[in-house]
N, C-alpha and C positions, 0 to 999 in steps of 0.2 A: 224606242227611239231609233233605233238601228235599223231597224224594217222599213222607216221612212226619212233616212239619212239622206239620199235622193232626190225626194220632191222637198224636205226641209234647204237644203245646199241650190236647188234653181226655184225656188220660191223666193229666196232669198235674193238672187240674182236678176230673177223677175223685178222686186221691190226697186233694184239698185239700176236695174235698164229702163223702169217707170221715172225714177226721178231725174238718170241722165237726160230721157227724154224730155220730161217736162223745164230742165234750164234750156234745153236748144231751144224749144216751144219761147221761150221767155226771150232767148237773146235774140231770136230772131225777130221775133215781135208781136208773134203769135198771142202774144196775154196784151200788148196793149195797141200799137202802129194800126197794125194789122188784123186786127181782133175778128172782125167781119169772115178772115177765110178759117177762123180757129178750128170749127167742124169741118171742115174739108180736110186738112192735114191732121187735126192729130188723130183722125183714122189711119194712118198710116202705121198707128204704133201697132194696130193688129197683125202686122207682116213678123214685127220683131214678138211678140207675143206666142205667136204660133210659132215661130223657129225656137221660142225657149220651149217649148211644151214636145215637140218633136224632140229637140235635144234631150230631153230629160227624160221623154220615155224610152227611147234611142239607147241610153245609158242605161234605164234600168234592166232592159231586153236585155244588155248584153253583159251585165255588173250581175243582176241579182238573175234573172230568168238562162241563164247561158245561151245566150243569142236564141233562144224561143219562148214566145210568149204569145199566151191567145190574146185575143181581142180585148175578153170580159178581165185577166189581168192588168194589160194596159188601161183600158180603162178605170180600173179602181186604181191604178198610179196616177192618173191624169187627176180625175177626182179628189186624191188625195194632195196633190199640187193648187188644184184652188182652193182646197181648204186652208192649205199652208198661205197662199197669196190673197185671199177674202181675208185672213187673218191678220195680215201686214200691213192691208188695203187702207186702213186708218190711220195707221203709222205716216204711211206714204203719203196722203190728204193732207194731214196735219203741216209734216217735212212741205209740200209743195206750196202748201197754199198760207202760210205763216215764214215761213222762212226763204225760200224760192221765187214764188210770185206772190208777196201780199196785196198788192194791187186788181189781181185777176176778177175779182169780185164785184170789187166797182167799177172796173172796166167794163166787166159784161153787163151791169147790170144798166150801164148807160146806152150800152150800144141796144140793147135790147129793147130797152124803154126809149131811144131816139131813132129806132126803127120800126116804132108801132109792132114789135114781135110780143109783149108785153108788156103788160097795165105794173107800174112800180112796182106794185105790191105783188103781183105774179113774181117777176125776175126776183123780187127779194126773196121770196119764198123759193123759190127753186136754186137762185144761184147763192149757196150758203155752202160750209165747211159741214154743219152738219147734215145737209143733205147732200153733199158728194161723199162725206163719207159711208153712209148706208148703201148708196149705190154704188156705190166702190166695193163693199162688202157683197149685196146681193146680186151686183151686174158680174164681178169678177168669178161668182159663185154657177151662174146663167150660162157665162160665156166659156167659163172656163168646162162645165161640163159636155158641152157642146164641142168643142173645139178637144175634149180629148176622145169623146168617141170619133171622129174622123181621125185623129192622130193615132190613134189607138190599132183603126182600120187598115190603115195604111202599115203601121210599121208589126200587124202580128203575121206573125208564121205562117203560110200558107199552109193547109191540110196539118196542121198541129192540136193535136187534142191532148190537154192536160190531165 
């Protein structure tokens, strides 16, 4: 458990900047007024996504690797952060969309179905808790390995071989 004290501590952090994110989403109006530009902004949370993934590799470079680390190490920290955060991923679905926004669902699924973007039964089927939570689990899993070989690339040691 101590090998992965790091990505468990901004995994967790992760989880806790998902859900701040998703009440601003909420107050602002994002889940209901507003719903229409929801996919434009809460693209935005990949800015803060990527600044936890840099931090945290960041830390382990210079916590567990002493300020050098190859690529193929960060990378399996990164890896091993979305395992931590695909793991959460349900937690945090649940927390947002039951306690947070319970409305979110049939919000979208009217905007959806009153802008000919889907036949009821589509939007119903796509816009559910248990299908964002799977994709929560397998998108957080996609993106997050994606997002730590770039991080990974960036923050290893030049000319450093382990």
């Amino acid at each position: 458990m101590k090998k992965i004290a790091i990505e468990i501590k901004w995994g967790l952090l992760f989880s806790i900047a998902t859900l701040v994110w998703m009440i601003i989403e909420n107050v602002v109006g994002l889940h209901d007024k507003y719903i229409s530009k929801h996919l434009i902004y809460t693209n935005l949370f990949a800015i803060i996504a990527i600044a936890i993934y840099f931090l945290a590799l960041k830390e382990k470079k210079h916590s567990i690797f002493n300020g050098k680390m190859t690529w193929r190490q960060g990378f399996i920290s990164g890896v091993t952060l979305s395992i931590v955060i695909s793991f959460l991923s349900p937690l945090v679905q649940y927390i947002t969309f039951t306690l947070i926004t319970p409305q979110f669902f049939t919000n979208i699924i009217k905007y959806a179905v009153e802008n000919k973007v889907q036949t009821q039964e589509q939007a119903e089927a796509y816009f559910s808790l248990k299908n964002y939570m799977l994709q929560g689990v397998f998108g957080g899993l996609s993106m997050g390995v994606f997002t730590s070989a770039i991080v990974a690339f960036i923050l290893k040691t030049k000319n450093y071989k382990n």
